[in-house]
Every structure is written in C-alpha cells, then in structure tokens.
N, C-alpha and C positions, 0 to 999 in steps of 0.2 A: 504494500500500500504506500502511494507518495504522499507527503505529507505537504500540502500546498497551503495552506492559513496557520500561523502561530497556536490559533486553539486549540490546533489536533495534537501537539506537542503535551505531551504525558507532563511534561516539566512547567508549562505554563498551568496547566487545569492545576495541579498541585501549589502552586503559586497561589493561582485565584483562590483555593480552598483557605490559604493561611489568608488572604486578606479578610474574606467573610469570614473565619474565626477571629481574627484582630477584632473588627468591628463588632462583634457579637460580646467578645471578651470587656473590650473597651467603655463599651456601653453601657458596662455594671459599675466601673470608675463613678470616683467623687467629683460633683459640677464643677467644685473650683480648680481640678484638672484638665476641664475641658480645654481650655490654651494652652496648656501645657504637656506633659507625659500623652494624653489623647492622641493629640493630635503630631506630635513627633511619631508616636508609633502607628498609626495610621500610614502618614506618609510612607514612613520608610517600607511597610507591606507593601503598599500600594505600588512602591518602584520595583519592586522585584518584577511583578508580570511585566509590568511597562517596560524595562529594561529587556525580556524577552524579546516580547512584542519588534520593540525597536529591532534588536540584534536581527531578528529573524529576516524582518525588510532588507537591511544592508549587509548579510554574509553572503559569501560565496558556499558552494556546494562545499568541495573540502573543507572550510569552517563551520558550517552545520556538521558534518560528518564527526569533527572531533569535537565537539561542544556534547554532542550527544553520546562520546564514549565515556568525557567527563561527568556528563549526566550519570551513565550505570557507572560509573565508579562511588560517585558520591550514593548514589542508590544502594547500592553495595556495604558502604561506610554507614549510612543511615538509609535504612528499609524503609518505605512509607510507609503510613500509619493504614489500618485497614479500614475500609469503607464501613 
C-alpha cells in the first residue's frame, strides 16, 4: 500500500492521539493555568503532528524511507500503547 497523505502514517495518527489526550488531560488543570503550563503543553503536542505533517510535504522518497525505519526503531524502544 503507498502511503500518499501524512494521515495514513501510523506515526502521525499516534501523534494526533497524544494531542487529544493533552487536551483531555489539560482540561482537568486549575483556571489560573490556563496561560500558563495549558497552554505550553498544548502547543508543544500540537507541533509534533504538524511537524509531521510538514516533513511529509517537503521529503524526498529516501527521507521518508529512513524516517520510517526510525519510526520502528523508536516503536521498538517504546511499543505503543494498545487501542
């Protein structure tokens, strides 16, 4: 199967999933964090897919190729979490 949109990347959906648990997590935070610790950690969730996202547009084929044996290494090192 080719993988032609960032979404179909195992690596991104796994991303997405930490941002909606951020936000879910976050959300149980004290109001007067909201400018604060919230909202840094948000963000920085939030750039991981983006950071994908992006990369995906601007690599080349051999840079996807190895980005995605880094990917099962790191999968390897840490297993995802089960559904």
């Amino acid at each position: 199967m080719s993988i032609e949109r960032f979404e179909q990347l195992d690596v991104w959906q796994e991303a997405h999933q930490l941002v909606l648990l951020v936000y879910r997590a976050t959300g149980t935070f004290p109001q007067d964090e909201k400018f604060g610790l919230v909202s840094q950690m948000r963000r920085s969730a939030v750039s991981v897919p983006a950071n994908i996202a992006e990369g995906f547009k601007r690599l080349g084929k051999g840079e996807k190729i190895r980005l995605g044996l880094t990917h099962l290494k790191l999968t390897i090192l840490i297993p995802p979490s089960p559904p």
